[in-house]
N, C-alpha and C positions, 0 to 999 in steps of 0.2 A: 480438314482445312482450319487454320488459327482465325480466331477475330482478327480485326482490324480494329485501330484507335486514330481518329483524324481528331484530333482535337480532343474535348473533351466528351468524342462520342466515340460511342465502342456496338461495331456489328458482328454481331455471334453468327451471322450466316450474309459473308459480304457481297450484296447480290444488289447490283448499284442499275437504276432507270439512267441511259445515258441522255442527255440534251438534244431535243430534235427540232429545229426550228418547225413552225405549224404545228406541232405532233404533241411536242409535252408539255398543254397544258393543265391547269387545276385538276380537269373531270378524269384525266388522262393520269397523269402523275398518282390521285388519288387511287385509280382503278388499281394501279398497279401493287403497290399499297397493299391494298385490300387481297391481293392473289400472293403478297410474298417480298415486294421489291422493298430491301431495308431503308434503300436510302435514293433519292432523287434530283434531279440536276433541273434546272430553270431551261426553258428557252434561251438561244442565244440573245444577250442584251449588248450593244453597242454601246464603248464606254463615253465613245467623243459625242453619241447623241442624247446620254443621257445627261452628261455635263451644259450641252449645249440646249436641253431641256429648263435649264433651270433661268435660261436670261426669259423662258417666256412669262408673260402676266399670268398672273394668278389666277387661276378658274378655267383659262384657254384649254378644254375639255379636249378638243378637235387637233391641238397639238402635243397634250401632254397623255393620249391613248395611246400613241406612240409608238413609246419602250416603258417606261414608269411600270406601266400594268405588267408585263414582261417580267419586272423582279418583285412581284407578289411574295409572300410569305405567310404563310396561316401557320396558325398553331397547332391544326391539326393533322401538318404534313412533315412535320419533324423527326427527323432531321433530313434536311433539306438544302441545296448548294446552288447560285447563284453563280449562272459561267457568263462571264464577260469573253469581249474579242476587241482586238485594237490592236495597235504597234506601235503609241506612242507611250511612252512608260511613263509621261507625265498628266494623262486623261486616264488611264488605266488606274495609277495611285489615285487619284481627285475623287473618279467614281467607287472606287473599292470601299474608298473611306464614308461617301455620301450609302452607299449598299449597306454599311457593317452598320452605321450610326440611325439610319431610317430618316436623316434632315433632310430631305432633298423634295423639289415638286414633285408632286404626285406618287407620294410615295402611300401606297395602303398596306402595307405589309405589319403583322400585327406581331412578327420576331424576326430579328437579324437572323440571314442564313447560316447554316451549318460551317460553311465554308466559302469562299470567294473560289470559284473553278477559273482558270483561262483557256483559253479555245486556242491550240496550234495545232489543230486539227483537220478543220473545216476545208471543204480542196473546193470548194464551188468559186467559180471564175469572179465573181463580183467583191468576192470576200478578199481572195490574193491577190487579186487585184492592186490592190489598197497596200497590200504587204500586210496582210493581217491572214488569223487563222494560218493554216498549211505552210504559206510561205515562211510565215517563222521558222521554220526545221531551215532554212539557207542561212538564216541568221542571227547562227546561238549567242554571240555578242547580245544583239539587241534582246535576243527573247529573257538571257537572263536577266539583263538592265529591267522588263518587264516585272519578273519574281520579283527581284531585289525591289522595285522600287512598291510593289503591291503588298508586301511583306513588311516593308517601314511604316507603311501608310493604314495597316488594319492589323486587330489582337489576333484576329481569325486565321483556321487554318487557309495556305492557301495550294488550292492542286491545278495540275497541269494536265490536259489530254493531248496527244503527240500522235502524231503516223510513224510508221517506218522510216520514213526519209520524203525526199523532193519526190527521184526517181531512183529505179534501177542501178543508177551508178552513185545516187549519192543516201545510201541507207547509213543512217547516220545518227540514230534515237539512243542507242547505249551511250553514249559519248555527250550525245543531248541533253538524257535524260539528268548523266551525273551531272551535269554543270546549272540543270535547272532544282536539284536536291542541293548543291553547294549553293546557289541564290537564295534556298528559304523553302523548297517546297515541300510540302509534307507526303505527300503521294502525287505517284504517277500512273497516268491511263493511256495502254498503248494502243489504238487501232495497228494494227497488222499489214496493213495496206503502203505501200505508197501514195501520195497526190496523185501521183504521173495515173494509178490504176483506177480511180475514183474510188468504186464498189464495186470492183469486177469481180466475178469468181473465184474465192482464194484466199486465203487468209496465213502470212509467214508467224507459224508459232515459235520458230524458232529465234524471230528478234524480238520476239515479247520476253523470251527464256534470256537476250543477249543482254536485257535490260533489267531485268529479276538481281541476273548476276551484278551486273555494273551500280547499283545500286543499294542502300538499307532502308530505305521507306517500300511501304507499301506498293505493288506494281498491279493493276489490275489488267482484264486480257479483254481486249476489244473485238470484234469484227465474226460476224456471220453466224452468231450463238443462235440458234434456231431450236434447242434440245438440249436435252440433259447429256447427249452421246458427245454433242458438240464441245459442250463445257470440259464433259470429263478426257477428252481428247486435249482440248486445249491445257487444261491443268494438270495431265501428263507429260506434255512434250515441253509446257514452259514453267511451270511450277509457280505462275501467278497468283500475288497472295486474295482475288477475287474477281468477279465477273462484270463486268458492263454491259447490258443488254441496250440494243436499239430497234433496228428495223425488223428483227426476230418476236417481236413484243408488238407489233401495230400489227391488229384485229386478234392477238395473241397474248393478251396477258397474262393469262393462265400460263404462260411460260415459267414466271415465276414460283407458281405451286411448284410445278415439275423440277425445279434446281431444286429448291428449299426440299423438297420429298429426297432428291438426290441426295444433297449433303446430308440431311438428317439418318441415311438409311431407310427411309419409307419406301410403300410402292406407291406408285399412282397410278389415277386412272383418268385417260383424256376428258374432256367435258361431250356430251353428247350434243348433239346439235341444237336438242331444247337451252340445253345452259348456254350455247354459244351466243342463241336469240336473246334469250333472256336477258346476257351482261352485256348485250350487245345497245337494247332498250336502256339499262341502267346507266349504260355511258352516254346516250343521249339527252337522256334524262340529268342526269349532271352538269352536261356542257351548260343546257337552256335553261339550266337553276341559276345555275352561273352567271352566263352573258346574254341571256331572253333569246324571244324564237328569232330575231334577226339577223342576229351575229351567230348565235348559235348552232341554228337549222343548216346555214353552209358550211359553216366549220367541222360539222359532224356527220357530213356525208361519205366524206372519203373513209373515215373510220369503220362506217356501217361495210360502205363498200367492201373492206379488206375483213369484217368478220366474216360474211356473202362465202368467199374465196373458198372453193370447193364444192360447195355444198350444189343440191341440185337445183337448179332454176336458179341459178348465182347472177349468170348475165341480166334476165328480163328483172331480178332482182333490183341490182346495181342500177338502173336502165330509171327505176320508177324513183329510187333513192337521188338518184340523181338533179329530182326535178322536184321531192318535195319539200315544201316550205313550211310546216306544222310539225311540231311532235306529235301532232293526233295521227298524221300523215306516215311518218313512221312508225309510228306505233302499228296504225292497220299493216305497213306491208312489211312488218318484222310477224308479226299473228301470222300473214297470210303465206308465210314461207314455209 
């Protein structure tokens, strides 16, 4: 498999953390990192509410935790990409340019992202809603008005994640894709799915392949990568120039060893349940370094939960994780497993 070049960043093994709302933050993004993932995508951030962040007073802590925190940037998660969602291509430009420059309230990010990502993705009902996320695929007019106008407005590269289409009868992402490359985009991420499907069972390689074709930038292959079997499946049937891992990665990071061992030629060997515990503690321990045991503690239970998964005594596991409020708390019932 060839590098990828987004800009002025170049991945010799293109194995991309996709954007999970709740799921990819700092300790998260980092973990992944550390097992193999080249390159990493932000939480989704709202463009209209980060622009609309900026009429509040200065110091309003309790309004500007927000979204603001959402497009973080550390310098030690580089390179790193910043996926906005919106449908008005003129809050979209406003904020890409407040994201690239770092002027905006509440901004702590200590380097401009890698890249500006946009979400025409997202099929959850509150999102389309809006006409934003998923429903863009009904409205390659507006979505490209979106590139073009987020490509005027920042130096950075800017990419696009797409689905298959609306539904069943309107699969429509090769035709998508090229017209969101002729707007400005540098690469494309195709989930596999339709809206209409959510996450159901299934994943069409053959319109990530329709889009490969229809395209010269960069096409990455979304949807249900759970393994190395999966990937190389996937990068047989559609000749995607790399991977986007998501929900194959939550209590699994170590998925990334397993690609990177893939591409390189290695073998690998699963983690045993001691390392499962272990990096299971270390993500904990990250989140509550990060946001303290307040925020922290709830936020990192569903994670612990999804390492659990399998393992023996996973329910009364899950059961006691679910209710503590201490890292001391986790920590005795990750020992006690």
């Amino acid at each position: 498999m060839n590098q990828i070049k987004i800009g002025n960043v170049i991945l010799s093994r293109p194995l991309f953390l996709a954007p999970m709302a709740g799921v990819t933050d700092y300790a998260f993004r980092r973990l992944c990192r550390e097992m193999g993932a080249e390159y990493t995508v932000s939480e989704m951030v709202s463009a209209k509410a980060l622009c609309y962040e900026q009429l509040c007073k200065k110091g309003n802590a309790a309004q500007l935790a927000r979204t603001a925190p959402l497009a973080r940037v550390r310098a030690d998660e580089a390179p790193m990409a910043i996926q906005m969602f919106g449908s008005e291509p003129e809050f979209m430009a406003r904020a890409a340019a407040m994201l690239e420059s770092g002027e905006y309230l509440g901004c702590t990010s200590e380097i401009p992202p890698a890249a500006i990502d946009i979400n025409m993705g997202c099929p959850v009902h509150k999102v389309v809603g809006n006409g934003e996320g998923s429903a863009l695929m009904k409205d390659p007019a507006r979505a490209a008005e979106i590139v073009r106008a987020v490509c005027r407005a920042v130096k950075l590269p800017v990419t696009v994640k797409i689905r298959a289409g609306w539904d069943a009868d309107h699969i429509n992402a090769p035709e998508f894709a090229k017209r969101m490359e002729d707007a400005g985009a540098s690469l494309i991420c195709v989930h596999g799915r339709t809206r209409e499907q959510m996450y159901a069972p299934g994943v069409d390689y053959q319109v990530i392949a329709a889009v490969k074709a229809a395209v010269s930038i960069p096409v990455l292959g979304n949807g249900d990568l759970r393994s190395a079997a999966d990937a190389k499946r996937m990068y047989e049937i559609s000749g995607c120039d790399g991977f986007m891992v998501a929900r194959g990665a939550t209590g699994n990071p170590w998925l990334f060893a397993e690609l990177a061992a893939w591409l390189d030629g290695r073998s690998y060997t699963p983690p045993t349940k001691e390392e499962r515990l272990a990096l299971a503690l270390h993500h904990a321990e990250l989140c509550v370094a990060d946001k303290g045991e307040r925020i922290g503690i709830p936020e990192i239970r569903k994670h612990i939960a999804w390492y659990l998964r399998g393992m023996n005594g996973a329910a009364a596991g899950r059961n006691r994780v679910m209710t503590a409020s201490t890292l001391e708390e986790m920590r005795e019932i990750l020992h006690g497993m």
